[in-house]
N, C-alpha and C positions, 0 to 999 in steps of 0.2 A: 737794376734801374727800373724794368717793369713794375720793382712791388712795391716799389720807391710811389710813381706815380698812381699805381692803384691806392695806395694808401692815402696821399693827398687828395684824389678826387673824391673818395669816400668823406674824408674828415669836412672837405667842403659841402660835401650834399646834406650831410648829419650833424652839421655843427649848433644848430640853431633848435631839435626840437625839446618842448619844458617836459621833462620828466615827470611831473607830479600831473599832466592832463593824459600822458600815455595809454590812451586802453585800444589796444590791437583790433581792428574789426577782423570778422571772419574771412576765412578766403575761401571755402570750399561748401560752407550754408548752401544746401539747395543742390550741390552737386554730389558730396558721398555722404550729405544724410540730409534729412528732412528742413529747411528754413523757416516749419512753420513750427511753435510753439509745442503748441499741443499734439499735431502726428510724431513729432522729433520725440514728446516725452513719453507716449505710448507705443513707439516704434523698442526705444530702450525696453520698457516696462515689458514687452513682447520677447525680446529677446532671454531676457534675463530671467524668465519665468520656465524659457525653453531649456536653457544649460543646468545641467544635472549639478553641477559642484556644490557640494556643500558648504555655509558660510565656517571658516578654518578655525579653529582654537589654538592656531599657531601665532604667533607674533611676527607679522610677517614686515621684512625688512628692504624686502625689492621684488617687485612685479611686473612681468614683461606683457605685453599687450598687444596686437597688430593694428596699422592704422588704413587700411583701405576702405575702400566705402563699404557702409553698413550694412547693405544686405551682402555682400562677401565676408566682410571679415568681421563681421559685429555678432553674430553664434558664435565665433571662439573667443571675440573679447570678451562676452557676456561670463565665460568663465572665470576670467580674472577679478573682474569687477565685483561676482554674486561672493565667491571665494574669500575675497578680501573685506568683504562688508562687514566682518564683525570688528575688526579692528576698528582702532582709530587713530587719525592723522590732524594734527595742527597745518603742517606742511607738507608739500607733496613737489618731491622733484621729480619733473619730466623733461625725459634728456630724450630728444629722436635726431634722427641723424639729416643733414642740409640736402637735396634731393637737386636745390638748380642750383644754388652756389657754392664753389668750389672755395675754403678760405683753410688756411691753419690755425688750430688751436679751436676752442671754444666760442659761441657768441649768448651771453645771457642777456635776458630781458629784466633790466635792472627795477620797475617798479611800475605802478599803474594798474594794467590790468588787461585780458582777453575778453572777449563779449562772442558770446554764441547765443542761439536765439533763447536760450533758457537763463539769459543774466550774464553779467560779467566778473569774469572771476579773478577776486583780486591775486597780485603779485605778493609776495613776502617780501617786499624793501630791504630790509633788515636782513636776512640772511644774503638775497641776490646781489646787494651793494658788498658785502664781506665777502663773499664769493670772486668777486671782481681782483677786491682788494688782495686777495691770496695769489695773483699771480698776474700780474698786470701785462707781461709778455706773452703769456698763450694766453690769460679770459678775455677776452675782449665783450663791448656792447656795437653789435653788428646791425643796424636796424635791416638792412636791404636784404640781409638773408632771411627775414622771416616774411618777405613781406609777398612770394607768393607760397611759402610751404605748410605743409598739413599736419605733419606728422605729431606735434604738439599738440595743434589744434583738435585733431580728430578726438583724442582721450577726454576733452574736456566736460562733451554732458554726457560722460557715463559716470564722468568724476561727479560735474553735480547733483546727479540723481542715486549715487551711494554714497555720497561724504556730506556732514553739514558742518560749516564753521572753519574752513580750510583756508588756506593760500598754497601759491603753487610757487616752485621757480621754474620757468622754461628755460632749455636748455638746448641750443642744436650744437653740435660735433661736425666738423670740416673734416680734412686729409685724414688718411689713417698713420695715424702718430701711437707707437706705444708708450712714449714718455707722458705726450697728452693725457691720454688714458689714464696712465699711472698718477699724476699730477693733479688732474681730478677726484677720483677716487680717494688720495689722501689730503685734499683739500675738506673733499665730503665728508672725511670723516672725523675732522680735527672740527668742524662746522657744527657738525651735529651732536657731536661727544658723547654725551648718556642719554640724549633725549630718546623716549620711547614712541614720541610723535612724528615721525619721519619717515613716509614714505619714496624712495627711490622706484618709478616707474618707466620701464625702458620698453619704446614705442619703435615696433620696429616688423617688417614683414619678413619672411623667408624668402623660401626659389624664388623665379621672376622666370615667367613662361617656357617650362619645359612642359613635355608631356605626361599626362598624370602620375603613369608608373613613373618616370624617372625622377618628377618633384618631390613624391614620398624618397624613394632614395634619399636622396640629397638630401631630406629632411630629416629623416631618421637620423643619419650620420648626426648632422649639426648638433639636434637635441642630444645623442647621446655623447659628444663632444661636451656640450655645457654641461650634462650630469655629472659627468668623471671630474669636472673642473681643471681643464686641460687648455688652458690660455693661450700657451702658443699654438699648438694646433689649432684651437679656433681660429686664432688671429689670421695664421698662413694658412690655413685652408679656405679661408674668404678672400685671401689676394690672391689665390689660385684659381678659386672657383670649387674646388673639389665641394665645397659647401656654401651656402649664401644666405646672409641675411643683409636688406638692406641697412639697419639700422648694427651691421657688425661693430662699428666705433662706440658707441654707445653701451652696445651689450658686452663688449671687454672691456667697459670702464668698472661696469656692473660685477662681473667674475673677479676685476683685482680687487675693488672695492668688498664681495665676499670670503675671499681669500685673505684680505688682511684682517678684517676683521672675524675672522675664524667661524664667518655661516656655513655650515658644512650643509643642512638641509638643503634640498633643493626636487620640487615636483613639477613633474609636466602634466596641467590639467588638462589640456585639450591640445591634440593638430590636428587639422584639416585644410583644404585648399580649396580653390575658387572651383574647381569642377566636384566640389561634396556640396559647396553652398546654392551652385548657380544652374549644376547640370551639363557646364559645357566642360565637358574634361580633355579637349586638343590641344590648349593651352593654357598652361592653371599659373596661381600664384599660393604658395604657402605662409600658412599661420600658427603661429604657436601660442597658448597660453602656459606661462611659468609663476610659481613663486618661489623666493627663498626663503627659508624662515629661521627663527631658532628657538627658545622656547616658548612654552604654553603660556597665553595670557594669563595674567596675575594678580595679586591682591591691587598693585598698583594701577590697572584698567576701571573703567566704570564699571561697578557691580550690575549684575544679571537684577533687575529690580523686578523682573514680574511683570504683571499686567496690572495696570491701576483699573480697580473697580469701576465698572461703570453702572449710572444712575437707571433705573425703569426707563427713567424717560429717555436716555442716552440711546438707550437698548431699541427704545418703539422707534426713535427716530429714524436710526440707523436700515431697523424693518423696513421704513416706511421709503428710505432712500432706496432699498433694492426692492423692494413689490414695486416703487413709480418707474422704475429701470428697468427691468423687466417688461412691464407692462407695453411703457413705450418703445423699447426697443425692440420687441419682438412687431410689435402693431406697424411700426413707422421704420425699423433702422437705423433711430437717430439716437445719441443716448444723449439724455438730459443734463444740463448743468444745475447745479445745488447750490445755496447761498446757506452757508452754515456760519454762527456765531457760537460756538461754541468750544474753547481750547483742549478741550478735552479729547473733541472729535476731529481736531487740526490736528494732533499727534502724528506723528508717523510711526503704523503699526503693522502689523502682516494680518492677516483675516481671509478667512475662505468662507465663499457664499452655497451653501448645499441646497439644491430642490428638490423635492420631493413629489410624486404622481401616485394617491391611490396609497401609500406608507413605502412607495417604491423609489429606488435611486434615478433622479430624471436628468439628471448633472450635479458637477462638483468640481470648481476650478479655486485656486489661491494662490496667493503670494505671502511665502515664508516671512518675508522679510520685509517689513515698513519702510517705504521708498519715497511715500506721499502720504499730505492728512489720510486718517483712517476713515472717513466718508466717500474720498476717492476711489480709497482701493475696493472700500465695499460695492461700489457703482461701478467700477471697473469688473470686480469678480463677478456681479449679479450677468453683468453683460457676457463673459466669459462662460458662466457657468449654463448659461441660454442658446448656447452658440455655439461655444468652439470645446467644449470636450469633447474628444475623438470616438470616444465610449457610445457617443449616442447622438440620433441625429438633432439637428437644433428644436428648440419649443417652439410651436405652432400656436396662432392666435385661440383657435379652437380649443386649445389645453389648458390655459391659463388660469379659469374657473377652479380648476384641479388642484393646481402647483400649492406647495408649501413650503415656504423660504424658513429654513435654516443658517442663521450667522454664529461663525465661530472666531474672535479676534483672542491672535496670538501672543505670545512673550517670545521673545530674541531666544534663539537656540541654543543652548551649550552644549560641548560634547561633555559625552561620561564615560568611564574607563571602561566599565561592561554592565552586563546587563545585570547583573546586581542593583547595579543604580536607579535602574528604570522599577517608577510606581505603576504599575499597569492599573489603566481607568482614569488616573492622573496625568499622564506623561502623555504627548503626542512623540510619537519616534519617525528619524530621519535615518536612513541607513543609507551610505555612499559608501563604495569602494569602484577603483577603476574607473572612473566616470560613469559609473550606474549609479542611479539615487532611487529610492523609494520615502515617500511618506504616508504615514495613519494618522488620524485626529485621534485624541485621546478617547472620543465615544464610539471609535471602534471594535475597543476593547468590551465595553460595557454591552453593545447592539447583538453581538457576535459570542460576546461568550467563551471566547476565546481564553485558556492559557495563554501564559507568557510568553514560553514556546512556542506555540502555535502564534501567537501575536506575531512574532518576531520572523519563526520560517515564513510566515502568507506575504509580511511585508516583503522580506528579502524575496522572492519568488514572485507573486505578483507584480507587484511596483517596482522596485528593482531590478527586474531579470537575473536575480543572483541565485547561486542553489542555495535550498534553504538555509542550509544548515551555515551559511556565509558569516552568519551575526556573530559564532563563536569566533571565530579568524580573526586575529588583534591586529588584521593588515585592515580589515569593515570600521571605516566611522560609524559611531555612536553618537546621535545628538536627542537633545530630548527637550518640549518644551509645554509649557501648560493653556488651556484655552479657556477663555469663557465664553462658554455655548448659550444661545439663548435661539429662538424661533415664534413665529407667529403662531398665534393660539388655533 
């Protein structure tokens, strides 16, 4: 009789709103991450630059994420995010788990759209309304359950600051049901059949305040619970406690939904917990970054196209945007904003800004991976490379007379089977394994004089913290990618 009357008071409170004006305001803007535009998209940008993972040349088919506020849990989302950036996605399902309301079955957010302060990101109608349609007893459209929950929300500008041209279906999970689970799962996958553009992202934390040693415990277990792909363990060791994640309904929808569909891969990029992020380790909260993958991207993905040329004048500008960056930031602390007409220089490209004291290294900051026009990033790195390489202390007004700006804008990374592949003087090389990463620009080869070899041990060793000899180990990613260097006269 109770569910009787909760279900009529609901249908009365939700009967009336137009689906086609739906777009979800934020609920957590200003409390687990930034409300203001531009600190929220340089707060990301910060993060993402710090996590070691390599972008994957896997195909990756489902990616787990944590959702706490962002300076806790956003160093290990940055993993997921940097990781999965070389795919691509049309759609993107996020399923997190209901946190204040308690409901059975499913509640999708049928169409419209989320708004975070980087834009609003539409819904995929079309898949979410057929989603609905596949099980009209467990999916339900619940509006009151999202209306104070995060855990969707959280994922979304780090979704808009690596994906462009997406939709999403939001997803939260009620009671722990393993039929639900399962029911989803082969809903999702009858849904999506052969498309290669679907990503599956499951938002979700680990422990919930235990003491540090004992949250690694518990975490460990969990993770290597989802490695082995061991379902019901997972399932009952989260109604027991022996392990925990909040987001457990969700991430077993995820395990049957790999399991049928035969993803056998499966990598744990990053854990850590709120006393690695925050310092206070009495009471922590755990986070994992996962992906599953299956094979290597393909002839069917967008081709690695290179770097399109750019003009002299493309080049001076670009100069001219990191010497005025520079200049003011070091003078003032403010960094300048740019008014650029140029689509060339709108792109979104990776580029690293090098200074120079004297023919000497005075800083050297980048981003692999184009996240915003490539004006941005070059004023972004000019700023970075001024300031916060760890190598050396920041430029002083007094030095600037000296400085010589160096710009190197990148092409998208590919991995390569070994080092066979790699043209040395040509190739920039990324070496990851373990969550250790190193990179070279391709004119470190040329500066240095280096062998191949020697290229290859100094990166592993230096930059990576790996023994040299790591690059031959066919457990060491390989990626390799071409620059075009240019510098003031």
């Amino acid at each position: 009789m109770k569910r009787i009357i909760f279900w009529a008071s609901a249908l009365l409170l939700w009967a009336v709103p137009s689906w086609s004006a739906m777009v979800k305001e934020p609920n957590v803007a200003g409390a687990f991450y930034s409300a203001d535009p531009k600190e929220l998209s340089d707060d990301i940008d910060r993060l993402l630059r710090s996590a070691s993972s390599a972008p994957t040349d896997r195909r990756v088919q489902i990616a787990v994420a944590p959702h706490a506020g962002y300076p806790y849990s956003g160093p290990v989302a940055a993993y997921t995010y940097k990781a999965v950036s070389r795919n691509h996605y049309s759609t993107i399902v996020v399923i997190g788990p209901s946190h204040f309301f308690p409901f059975e079955g499913i509640s999708v957010w049928p169409e419209g759209g989320f708004k975070t302060p980087l834009g609003v990101v539409g819904v995929d109608d079309v898949f979410a309304k057929n989603l609905l349609k596949e099980n009209p007893k467990e999916f339900h459209f619940l509006p009151h359950v999202f209306e104070r929950e995060h855990s969707v929300e959280v994922q979304l500008p780090f979704l808009q600051k690596t994906f462009k041209n997406f939709r999403i279906v939001p997803i939260l999970m009620g009671d722990p049901d393993p039929k639900v689970c399962k029911d989803l799962a082969l809903a999702l996958i009858k849904l999506i059949g052969e498309r290669q553009d679907v990503l599956i992202l499951i938002s979700s934390d680990m422990s919930h305040y235990y003491t540090y040693d004992e949250a690694n415990r518990m975490d460990a277990l969990t993770l290597q619970t989802i490695l082995n792909g061991d379902i019901e363990k997972f399932f009952e060791g989260n109604l027991t406690r022996k392990m925990e994640m909040c987001g457990f309904v969700p991430m077993t929808t995820a395990m049957m939904y790999a399991k049928l569909r035969g993803i056998k891969h499966v990598q744990v990029l990053m854990h850590a917990n709120s006393g690695d992020t925050s310092g206070d380790k009495s009471r922590v909260v755990g986070y994992g970054s996962l992906i599953f993958y299956t094979d290597l991207l393909g002839a069917g993905d967008p081709p690695d196209a290179g770097i399109a040329s750019l003009s002299q004048g493309q080049k001076q500008e670009l100069l001219k945007i990191a010497r005025d960056t520079v200049e003011k930031y070091v003078r003032t602390g403010k960094v300048p904003d740019f008014s650029v007409n140029d689509p060339r220089l709108e792109k979104a490209e990776g580029a690293f800004v090098t200074l120079t004291k004297h023919g000497e290294l005075r800083g050297c900051i980048g981003n692999i991976i184009g996240r915003q026009p490539l004006y941005k990033t070059v004023r972004d790195m000019a700023v970075a490379a001024a300031s916060q390489d760890p190598r050396f202390t920041p430029v002083t007004a007094a030095e600037l007379k000296d400085i010589h700006i160096e710009i190197s804008v990148l092409s998208e990374p590919r991995r390569v089977r070994d080092a066979s592949q790699i043209q040395l003087g040509k190739d920039g090389v990324i070496v990851s394994r373990g969550g250790r990463q190193g990179v070279f620009l391709p004119q470190v080869a040329q500066e240095t004089g280096w062998s191949k070899e020697e290229f290859l041990s100094q990166l592993c060793a230096q930059k990576a913290g790996l023994p040299p000899d790591a690059w031959k180990d066919p457990a060491t990613a390989l990626f390799v990618f071409t620059a075009d260097v240019f510098a003031e006269k």
